[in-house]
N, C-alpha and C positions, 0 to 999 in steps of 0.2 A: 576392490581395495578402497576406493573412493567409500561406497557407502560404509564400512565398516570406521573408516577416518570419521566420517562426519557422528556415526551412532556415537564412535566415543569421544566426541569432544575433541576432533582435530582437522580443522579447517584449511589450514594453510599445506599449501600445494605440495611446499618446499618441505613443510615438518612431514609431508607423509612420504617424500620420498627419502627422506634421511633415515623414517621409520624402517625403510626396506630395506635397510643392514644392522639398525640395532636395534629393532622389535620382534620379539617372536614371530608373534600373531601375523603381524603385517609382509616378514617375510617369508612367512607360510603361503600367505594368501599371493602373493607376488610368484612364487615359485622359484626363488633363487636372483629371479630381475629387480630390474631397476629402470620402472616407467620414468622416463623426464620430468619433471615437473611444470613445462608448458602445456604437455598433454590433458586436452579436454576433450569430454565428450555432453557437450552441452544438448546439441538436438537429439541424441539418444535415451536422454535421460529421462525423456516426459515418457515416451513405450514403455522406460521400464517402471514406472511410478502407475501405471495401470495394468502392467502385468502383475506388479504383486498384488492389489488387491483382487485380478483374479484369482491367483492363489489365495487368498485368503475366505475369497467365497467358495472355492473349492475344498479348502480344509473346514467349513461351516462355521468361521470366526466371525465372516462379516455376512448381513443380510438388509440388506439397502432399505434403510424405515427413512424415520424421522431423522434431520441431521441439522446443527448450529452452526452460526455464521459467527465469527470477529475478526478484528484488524487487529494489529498492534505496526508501530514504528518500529522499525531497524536502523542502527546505523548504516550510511553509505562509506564506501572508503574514501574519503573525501573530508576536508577539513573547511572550518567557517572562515580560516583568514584566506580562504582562495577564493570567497564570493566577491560579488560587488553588486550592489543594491543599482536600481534603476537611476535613482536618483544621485549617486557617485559618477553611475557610468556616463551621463549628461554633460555631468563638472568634468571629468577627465577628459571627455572627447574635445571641448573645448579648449582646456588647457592643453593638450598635445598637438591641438591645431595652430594655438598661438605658438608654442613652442617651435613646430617646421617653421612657421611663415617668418620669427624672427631668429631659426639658424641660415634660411634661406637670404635673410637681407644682411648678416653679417659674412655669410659667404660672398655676397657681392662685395663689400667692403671689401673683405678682403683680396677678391680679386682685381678691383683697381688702386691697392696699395692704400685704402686710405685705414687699415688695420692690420696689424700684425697678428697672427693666430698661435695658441700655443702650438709646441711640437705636437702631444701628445691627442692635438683635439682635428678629428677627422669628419667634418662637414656631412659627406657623404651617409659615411655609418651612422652619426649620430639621426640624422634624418630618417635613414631605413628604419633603426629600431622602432621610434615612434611610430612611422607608417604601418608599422608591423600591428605595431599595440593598438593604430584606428582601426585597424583592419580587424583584429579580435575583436575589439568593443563595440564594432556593427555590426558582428555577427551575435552578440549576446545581446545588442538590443533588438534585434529582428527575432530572436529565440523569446524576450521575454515579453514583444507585444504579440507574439502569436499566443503564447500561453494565457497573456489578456486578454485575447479576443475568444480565445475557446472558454475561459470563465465567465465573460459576460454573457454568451450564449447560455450558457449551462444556470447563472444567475437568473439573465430573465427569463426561461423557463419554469421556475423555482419563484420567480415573483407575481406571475402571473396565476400560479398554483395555488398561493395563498390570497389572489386577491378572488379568484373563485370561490373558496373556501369562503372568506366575508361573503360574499355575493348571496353562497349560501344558507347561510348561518341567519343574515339578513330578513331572506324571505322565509326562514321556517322560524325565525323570531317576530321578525314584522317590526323590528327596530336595529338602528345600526349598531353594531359589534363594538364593543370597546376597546379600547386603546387605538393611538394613530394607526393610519395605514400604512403597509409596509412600503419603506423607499425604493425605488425604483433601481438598479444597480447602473453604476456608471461606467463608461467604454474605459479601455487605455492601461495600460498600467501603472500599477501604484508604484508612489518614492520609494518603497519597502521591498517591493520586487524585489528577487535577487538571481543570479546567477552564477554556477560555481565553477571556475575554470577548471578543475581537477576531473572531475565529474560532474557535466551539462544535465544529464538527466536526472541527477538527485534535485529534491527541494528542500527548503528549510522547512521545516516543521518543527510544531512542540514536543517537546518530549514527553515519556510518558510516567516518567518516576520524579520528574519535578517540572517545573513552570519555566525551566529555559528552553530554546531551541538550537535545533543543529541539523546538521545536514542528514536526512533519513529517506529510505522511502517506505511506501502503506505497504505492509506485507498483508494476504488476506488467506482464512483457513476456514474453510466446510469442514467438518466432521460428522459421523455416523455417533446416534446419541448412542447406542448402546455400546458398542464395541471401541468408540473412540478414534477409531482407525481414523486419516487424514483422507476425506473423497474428491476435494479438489484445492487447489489452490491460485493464489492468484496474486499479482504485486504490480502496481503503480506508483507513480509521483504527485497524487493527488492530497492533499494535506486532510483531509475527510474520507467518512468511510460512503457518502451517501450514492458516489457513482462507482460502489465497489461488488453490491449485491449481483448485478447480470453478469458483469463477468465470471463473478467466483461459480453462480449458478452453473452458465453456460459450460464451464471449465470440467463439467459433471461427463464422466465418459460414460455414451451409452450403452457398452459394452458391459458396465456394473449397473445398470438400472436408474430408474428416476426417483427421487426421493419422493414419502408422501406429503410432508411438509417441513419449515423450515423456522427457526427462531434466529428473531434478528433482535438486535436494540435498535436504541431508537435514534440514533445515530445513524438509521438505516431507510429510514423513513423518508418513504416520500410517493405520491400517486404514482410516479412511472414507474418504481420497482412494486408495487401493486401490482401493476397492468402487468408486469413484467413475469410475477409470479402467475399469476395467471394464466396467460400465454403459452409456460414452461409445464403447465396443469401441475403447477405446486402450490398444497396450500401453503399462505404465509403468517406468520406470527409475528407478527413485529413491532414492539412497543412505538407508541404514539405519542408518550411524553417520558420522562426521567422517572425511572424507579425509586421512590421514598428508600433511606436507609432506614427505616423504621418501621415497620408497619406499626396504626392503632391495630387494639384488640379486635375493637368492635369491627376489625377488618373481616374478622372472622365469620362474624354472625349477618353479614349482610344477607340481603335477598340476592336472589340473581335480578338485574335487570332486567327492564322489558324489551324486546329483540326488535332494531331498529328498525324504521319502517323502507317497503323498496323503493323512495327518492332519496333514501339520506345519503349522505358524503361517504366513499370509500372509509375516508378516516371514524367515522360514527359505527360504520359497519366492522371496523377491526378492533375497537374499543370494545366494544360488543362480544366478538369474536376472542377477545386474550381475557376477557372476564368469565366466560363459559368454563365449567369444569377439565373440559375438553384441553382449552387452550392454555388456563392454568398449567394442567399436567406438563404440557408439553413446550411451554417457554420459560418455567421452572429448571428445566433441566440444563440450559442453553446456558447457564454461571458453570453449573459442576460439568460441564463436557465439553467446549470449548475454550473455555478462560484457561482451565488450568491446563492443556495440551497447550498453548502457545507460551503456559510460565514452565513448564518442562522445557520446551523449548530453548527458552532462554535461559534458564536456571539452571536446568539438569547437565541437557547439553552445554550450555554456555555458549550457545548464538547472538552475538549481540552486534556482530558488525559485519556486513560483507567482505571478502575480498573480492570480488573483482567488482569493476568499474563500467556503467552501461543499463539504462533499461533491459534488453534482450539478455545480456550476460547476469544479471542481479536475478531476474527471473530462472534461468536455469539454475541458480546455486540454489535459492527458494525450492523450488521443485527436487532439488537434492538433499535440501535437510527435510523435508516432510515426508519422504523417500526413507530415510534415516530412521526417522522418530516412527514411521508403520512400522518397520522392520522388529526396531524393539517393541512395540506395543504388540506387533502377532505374536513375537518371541513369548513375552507374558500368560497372553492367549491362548495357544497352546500348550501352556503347562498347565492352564488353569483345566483344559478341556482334556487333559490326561494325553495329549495329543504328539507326545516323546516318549 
C-alpha cells in the first residue's frame, strides 16, 4: 500500500490511510483494513528496494553496465523561522543570561520587601523557561561546532589537493601557476551557521529553482543508463555533491553486480572520489570543469589529443579520459538518464518535501520513493518487452 501511495503521488501517511475507505485501488490493496497511520516500516524497506531490482534482472529489464550519478535538494519538513544562525545563538545566550542574573536580583528584592512583585509574575518559572532555552541553545551550539570541525577537516583536505595540483602543474611547466594560491580554510564556525530546531539534521541550503535558500537535505541517485531503473540511492545534510560519490557508489548491492563505469559532473570531482572509483574497480567519468552551454562547431572537427603521459595529475589523465570517443559516449548519456529520473521524480510524482523528520527517517522515505519510481519505470518496461 505504501509503494503504490508514493507511485501515485500520495505521500502523507494520513491521506493514505483515509485512501483505505474511499479509494478503490487502495482499498483493494489494504483488503477491507485500515493500517494506522503511525505504522512504518522504515528498516524493511531498503530489502525490498533490492528485491525488485532482482526481479527486474530476472524479467531481463535490467543488466548492470554503465550507470549516472546526481543530487538534487529536497525539502525537509522543517521551516526557516525555526533556525537560528550561530551568530544569533551567541546574542541570545547572553541576553538570557543577563535576563536569570537580573530575575534572580529582583527576587531578592523582593524577598527583603524592598519590591513589590506583580500577582501574575512567578520568579521561579520565569527562570526555568530561560534555563530551558540555555539549555537548547548549547546543545545547538555544540551541534554546530561539531559540524565546523568535520568541514574544516573535509576543507583542508580539499586544500591541500589543490595545492599538489600547483605543485604539479609547476614542475611540468617550470614556472608558477597563475592566479593566487588557494586560502587556507579556517577552524570554527561561521556567523551563518544555522541550526533548526524543528528538524536538527536538515541544513539550509540553496535551492535549486532559484537563488534563495531553505531548509533541505542532498538527496543522491545512481541509475542504470539503459534501462533507467534507480541502482542505488543515498541522502545527506551536506550542502555539496562532492562527499556524495562513495556513498551513493558503495550503496550498490552486490547482489545486482558492479557497475562498469560511472558519469558524474563535476560537482563530483575530486582525487579522493578518483581513488575511490578505483578502489570500487569502477571506471569514472567525471567532468573536471563546467560544461559550456554551447558548444563552438569547430568543437566537432578537433583532433583527439595526445594521451597524457604516466606522471601526469589524475585530473590531466581524466580530461584526457572524457575527451576519448569512449568517454564522450558514455558521459553524454549521464543529462538524458539521470537528470530527468530525479525531474520525474519531482514533477511527475510531485516529491518535493519530506514528511518525516530525521537524517535515518528522511533516508528511508528516499529509499521509498526510488522504490516507487522502479516500480513504475519496470511497469513501462515490461510492456515495452511484450512482457504482460
Amino acid at each position: 500500500m505504501l509503494f503504490y501511495g508514493y507511485a501515485t503521488g500520495v505521500f502523507s501517511s494520513r491521506k493514505i490511510e483515509k485512501a483505505t475507505y474511499e479509494n478503490i485501488p487502495f482499498r483493494f490493496i489494504a483488503g477491507g483494513l485500515h493500517p494506522d497511520h503511525d505504522t512504518t516500516f522504515l528498516d524493511e524497506i531498503q530489502g525490498q528496494f533490492v528485491k525488485t531490482l532482482l526481479i527486474a534482472q530476472e524479467a531481463g529489464v535490467l543488466n548492470l553496465g554503465n550507470i549516472s550519478l546526481d543530487g538534487s535538494k529536497i525539502h525537509a519538513d522543517a521551516s526557516k523561522s525555526q533556525a537560528v544562525s550561530y551568530k544569533r545563538l551567541i546574542e541570545l545566550e547572553v541576553q538570557l543570561k543577563a535576563e536569570v542574573h537580573e530575575l534572580f536580583t529582583i527576587g531578592e528584592q523582593s524577598d527583603q520587601g524592598e519590591l513589590q512583585l506583580p500577582d501574575d509574575l512567578v520568579i521561579a518559572d520565569e527562570v526555568a523557561i530561560r534555563q530551558e532555552r540555555l539549555v537548547n541553545l548549547a546543545q545547538a551550539k555544540k551541534v554546530l561546532e561539531e559540524r565546523a570541525q568535520e568541514r574544516y577537516e573535509a576543507e583542508k583536505i580539499e586544500h591541500e589537493a589543490k595545492l599538489r595540483e600547483r605543485k604539479e602543474k609547476a614542475s611540468q611547466n617550470g614556472r608558477k601557476p597563475k592566479g593566487p594560491e588557494p586560502k587556507p580554510p579556517e577552524p570554527g564556525p561561521n556567523d551563518k551557521d544555522q541550526y533548526n530546531f524543528t528538524d536538527p539534521d536538515s541544513r539550509i541550503m540553496k535551492n535549486s529553482t532559484n537563488t534563495g535558500v531553505d531548509q533541505h537535505y542532498n538527496v543522491q541517485v545512481a541509475n542504470d543508463q539503459k534501462s533507467l531503473l534507480i541502482v542505488a540511492h543515498a541522502l545527506s545534510n551536506h550542502p555539496n555533491d562532492k562527499q556524495e560519490a562513495i556513498p551513493t557508489l558503495s550503496a550498490i548491492s552486490p547482489e545486482i553486480g558492479k557497475p562498469e563505469a560511472a558519469a558524474m559532473d563535476n560537482g563530483y570531482f575530486s582525487q579522493t572520489n578518483i581513488h575511490a572509483c578505483e578502489e570500487l574497480g569502477i571506471e569514472s567519468f567525471i567532468a573536471t570543469g563546467r560544461e559550456p552551454h554551447h558548444l563552438d562547431w569547430h568543437t566537432f572537427f578537433r583532433e583527439q589529443p595526445e594521451p597524457p603521459t604516466e606522471d601526469a595529475s589524475p585530473k590531466v589523465k581524466l580530461a584526457y579520459k572524457l575527451q576519448t570517443e569512449i568517454g564522450q559516449a558514455i558521459y553524454r548519456l549521464r543529462k538524458s538518464t539521470v537528470e530527468p529520473v530525479i525531474g520525474i521524480i519531482k514533477e511527475i510524482l510531485g516529491f518535493r518535501q519530506f514528511s518525516l523528520r530525521g537524517l535515518w527517517a528522511a533516508t528511508g522515505e528516499w529509499c521509498l520513493v526510488c522504490l516507487a519510481f522502479n516500480l513504475k519505470r519496470m511497469h513501462i518496461l515490461w510492456i515495452e518487452q511484450g512482457l504482460y
